[in-house]
PyMOL commands that place a pseudoatom at each C-alpha (Angstrom):
pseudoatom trace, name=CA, resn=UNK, resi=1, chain=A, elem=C, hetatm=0, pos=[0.000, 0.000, 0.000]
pseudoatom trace, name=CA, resn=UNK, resi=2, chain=A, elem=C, hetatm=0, pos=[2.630, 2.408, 0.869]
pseudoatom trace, name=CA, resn=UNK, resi=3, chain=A, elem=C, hetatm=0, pos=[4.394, 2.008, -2.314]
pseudoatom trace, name=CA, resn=UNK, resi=4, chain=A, elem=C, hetatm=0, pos=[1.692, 2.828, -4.331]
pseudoatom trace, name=CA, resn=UNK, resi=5, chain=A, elem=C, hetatm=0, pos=[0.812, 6.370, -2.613]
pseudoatom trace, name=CA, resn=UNK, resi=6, chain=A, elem=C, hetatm=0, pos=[4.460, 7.301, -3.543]
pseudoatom trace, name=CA, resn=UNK, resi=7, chain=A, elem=C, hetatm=0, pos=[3.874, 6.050, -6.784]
pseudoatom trace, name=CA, resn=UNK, resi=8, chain=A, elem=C, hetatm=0, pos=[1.015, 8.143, -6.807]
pseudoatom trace, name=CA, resn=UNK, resi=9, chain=A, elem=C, hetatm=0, pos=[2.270, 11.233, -5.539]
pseudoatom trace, name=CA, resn=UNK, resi=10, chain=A, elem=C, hetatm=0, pos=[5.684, 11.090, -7.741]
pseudoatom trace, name=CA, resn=UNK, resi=11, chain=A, elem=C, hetatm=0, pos=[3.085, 10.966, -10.994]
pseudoatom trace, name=CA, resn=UNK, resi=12, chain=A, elem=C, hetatm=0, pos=[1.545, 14.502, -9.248]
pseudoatom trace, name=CA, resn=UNK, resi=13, chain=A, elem=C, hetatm=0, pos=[4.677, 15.622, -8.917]
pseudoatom trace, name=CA, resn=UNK, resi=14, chain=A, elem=C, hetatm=0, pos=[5.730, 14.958, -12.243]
pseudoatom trace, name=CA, resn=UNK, resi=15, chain=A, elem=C, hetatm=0, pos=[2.981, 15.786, -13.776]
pseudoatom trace, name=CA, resn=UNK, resi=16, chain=A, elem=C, hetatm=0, pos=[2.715, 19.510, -11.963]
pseudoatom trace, name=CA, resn=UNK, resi=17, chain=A, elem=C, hetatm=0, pos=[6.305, 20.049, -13.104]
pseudoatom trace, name=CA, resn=UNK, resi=18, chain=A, elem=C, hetatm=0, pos=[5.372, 19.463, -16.770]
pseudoatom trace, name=CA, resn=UNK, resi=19, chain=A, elem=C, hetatm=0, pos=[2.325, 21.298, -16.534]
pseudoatom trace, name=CA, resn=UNK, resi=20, chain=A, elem=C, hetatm=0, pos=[4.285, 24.393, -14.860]
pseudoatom trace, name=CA, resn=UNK, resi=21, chain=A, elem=C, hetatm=0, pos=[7.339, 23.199, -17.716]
pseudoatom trace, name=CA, resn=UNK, resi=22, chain=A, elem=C, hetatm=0, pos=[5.093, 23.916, -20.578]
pseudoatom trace, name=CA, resn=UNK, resi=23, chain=A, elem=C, hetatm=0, pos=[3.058, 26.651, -19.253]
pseudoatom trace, name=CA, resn=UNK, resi=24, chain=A, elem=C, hetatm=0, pos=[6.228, 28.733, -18.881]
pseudoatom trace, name=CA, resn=UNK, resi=25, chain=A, elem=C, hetatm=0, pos=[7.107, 27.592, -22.921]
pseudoatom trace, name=CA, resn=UNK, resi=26, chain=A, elem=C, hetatm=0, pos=[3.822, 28.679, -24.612]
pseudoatom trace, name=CA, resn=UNK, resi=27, chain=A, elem=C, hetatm=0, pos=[4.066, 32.226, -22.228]
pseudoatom trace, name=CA, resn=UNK, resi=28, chain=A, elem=C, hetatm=0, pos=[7.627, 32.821, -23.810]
pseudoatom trace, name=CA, resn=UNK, resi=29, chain=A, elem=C, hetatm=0, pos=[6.155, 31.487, -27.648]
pseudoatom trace, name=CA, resn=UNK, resi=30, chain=A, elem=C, hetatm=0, pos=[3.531, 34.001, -27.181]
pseudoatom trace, name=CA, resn=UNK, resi=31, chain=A, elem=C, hetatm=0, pos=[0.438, 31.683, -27.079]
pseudoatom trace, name=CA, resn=UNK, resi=32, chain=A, elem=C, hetatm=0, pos=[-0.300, 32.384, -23.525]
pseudoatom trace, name=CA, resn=UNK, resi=33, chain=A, elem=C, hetatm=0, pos=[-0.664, 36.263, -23.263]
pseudoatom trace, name=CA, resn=UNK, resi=34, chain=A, elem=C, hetatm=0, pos=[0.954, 37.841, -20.389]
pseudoatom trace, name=CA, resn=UNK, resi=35, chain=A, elem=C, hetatm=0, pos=[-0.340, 41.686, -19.490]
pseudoatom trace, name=CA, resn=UNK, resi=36, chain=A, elem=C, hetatm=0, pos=[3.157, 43.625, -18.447]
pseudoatom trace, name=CA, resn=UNK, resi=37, chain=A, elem=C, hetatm=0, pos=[1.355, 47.082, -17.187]
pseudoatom trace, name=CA, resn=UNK, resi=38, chain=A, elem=C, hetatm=0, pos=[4.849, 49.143, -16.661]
pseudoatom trace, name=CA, resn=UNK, resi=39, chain=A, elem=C, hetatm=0, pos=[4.755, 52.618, -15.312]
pseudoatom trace, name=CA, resn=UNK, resi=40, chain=A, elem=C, hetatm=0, pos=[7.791, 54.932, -15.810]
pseudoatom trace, name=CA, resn=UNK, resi=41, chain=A, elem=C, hetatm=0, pos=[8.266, 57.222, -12.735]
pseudoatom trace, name=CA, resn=UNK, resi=42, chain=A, elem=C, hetatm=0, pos=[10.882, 59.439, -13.338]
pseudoatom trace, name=CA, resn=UNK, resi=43, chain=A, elem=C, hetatm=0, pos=[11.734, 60.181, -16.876]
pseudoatom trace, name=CA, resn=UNK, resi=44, chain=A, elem=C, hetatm=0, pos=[14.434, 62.447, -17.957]
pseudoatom trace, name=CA, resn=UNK, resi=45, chain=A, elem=C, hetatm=0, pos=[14.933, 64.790, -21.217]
pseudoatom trace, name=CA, resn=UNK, resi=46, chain=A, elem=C, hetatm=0, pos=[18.803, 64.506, -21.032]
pseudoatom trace, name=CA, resn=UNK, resi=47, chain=A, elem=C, hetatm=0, pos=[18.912, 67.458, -23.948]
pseudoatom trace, name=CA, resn=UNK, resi=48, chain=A, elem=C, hetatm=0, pos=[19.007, 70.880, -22.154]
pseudoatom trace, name=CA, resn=UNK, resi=49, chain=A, elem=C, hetatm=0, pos=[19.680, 74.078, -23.647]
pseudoatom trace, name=CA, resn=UNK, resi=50, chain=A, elem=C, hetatm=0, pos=[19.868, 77.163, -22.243]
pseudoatom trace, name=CA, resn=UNK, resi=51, chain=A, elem=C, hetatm=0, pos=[19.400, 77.540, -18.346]
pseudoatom trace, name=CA, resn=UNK, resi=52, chain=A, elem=C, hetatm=0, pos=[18.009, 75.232, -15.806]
pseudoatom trace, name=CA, resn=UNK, resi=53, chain=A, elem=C, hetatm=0, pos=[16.443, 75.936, -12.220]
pseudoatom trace, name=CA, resn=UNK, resi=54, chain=A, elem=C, hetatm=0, pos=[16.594, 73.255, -10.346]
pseudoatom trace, name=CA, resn=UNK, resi=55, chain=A, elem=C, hetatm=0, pos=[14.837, 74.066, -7.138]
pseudoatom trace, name=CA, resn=UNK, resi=56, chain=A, elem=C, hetatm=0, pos=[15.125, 71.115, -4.152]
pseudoatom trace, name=CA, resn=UNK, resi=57, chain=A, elem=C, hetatm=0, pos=[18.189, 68.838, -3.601]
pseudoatom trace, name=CA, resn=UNK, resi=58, chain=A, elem=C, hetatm=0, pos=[20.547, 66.571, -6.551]
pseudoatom trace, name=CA, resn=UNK, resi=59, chain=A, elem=C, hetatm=0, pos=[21.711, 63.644, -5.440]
pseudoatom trace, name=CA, resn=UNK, resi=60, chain=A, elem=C, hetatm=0, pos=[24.954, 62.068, -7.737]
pseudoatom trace, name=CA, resn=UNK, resi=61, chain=A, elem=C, hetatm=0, pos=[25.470, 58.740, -7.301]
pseudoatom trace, name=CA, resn=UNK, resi=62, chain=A, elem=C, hetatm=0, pos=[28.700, 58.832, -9.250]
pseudoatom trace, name=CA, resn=UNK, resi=63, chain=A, elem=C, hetatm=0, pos=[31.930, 60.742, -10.155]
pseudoatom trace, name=CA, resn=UNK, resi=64, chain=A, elem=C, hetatm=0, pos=[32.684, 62.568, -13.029]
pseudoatom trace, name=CA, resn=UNK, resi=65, chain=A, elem=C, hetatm=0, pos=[36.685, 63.180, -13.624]
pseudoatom trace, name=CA, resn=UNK, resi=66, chain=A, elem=C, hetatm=0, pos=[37.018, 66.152, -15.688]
pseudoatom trace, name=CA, resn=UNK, resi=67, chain=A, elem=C, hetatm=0, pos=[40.596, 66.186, -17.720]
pseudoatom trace, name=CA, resn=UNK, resi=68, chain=A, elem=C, hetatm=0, pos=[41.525, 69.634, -18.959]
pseudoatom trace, name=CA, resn=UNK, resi=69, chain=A, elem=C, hetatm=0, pos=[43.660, 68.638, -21.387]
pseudoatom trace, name=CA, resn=UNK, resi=70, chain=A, elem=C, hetatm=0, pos=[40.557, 66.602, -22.684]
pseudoatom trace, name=CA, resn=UNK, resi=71, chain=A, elem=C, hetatm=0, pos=[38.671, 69.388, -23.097]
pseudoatom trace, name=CA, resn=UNK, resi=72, chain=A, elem=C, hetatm=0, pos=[40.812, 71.916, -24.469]
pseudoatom trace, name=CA, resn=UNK, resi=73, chain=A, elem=C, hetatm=0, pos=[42.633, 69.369, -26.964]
pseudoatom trace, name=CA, resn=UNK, resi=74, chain=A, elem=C, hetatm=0, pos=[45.836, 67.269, -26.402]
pseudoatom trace, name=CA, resn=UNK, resi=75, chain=A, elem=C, hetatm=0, pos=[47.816, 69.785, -28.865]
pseudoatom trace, name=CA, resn=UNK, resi=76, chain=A, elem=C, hetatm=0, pos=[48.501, 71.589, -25.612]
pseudoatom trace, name=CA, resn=UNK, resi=77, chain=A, elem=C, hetatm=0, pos=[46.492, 75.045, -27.227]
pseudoatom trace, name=CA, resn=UNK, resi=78, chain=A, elem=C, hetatm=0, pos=[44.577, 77.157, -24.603]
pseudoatom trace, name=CA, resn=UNK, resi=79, chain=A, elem=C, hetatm=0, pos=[41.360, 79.005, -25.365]
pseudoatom trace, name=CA, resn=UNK, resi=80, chain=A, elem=C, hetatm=0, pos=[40.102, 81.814, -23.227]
pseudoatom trace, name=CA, resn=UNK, resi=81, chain=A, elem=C, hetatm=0, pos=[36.823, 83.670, -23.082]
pseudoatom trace, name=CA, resn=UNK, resi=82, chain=A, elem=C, hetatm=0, pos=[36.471, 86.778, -22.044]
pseudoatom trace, name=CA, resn=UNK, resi=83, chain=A, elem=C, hetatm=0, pos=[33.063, 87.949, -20.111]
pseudoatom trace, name=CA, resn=UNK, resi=84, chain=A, elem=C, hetatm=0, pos=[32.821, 91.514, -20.853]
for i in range(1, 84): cmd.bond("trace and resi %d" % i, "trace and resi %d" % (i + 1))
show_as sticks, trace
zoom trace
């Protein structure tokens, strides 16, 4: 008797691992439709002209190195403005 209930409850075992096997293969071939809704919080216009007012606090996660001789060319030439 008791080898038949665990031949009975390996077949349910088996059986819910196929069924949870193939349910996951027709959701990724499209058959089974899955419903995604996706709501973007913060989005962020990265092109800025002009001036910005930013009024609250910025918080930068990261560095940013900032090589002069990057900016201003490797040929070793300066360029000055002059704010009259």
């Amino acid at each position: 008797m008791e080898t038949n209930s665990k031949n009975i409850s390996i077949k349910v075992i088996l059986i819910t691992i196929a069924v949870g096997i193939w349910a996951i293969v027709l959701q990724n071939a499209g058959v089974i439709p899955t419903n995604q809704n996706v709501k973007v919080v913060n989005e962020v216009d990265a092109n800025v002209h002009g001036k910005v007012n930013v009024n609250g606090s910025v918080n930068v996660d990261n560095t940013v190195s900032i090589s002069i001789d990057e900016v201003l060319g490797r040929d070793g030439k300066k360029y000055y403005f002059e704010n009259k």
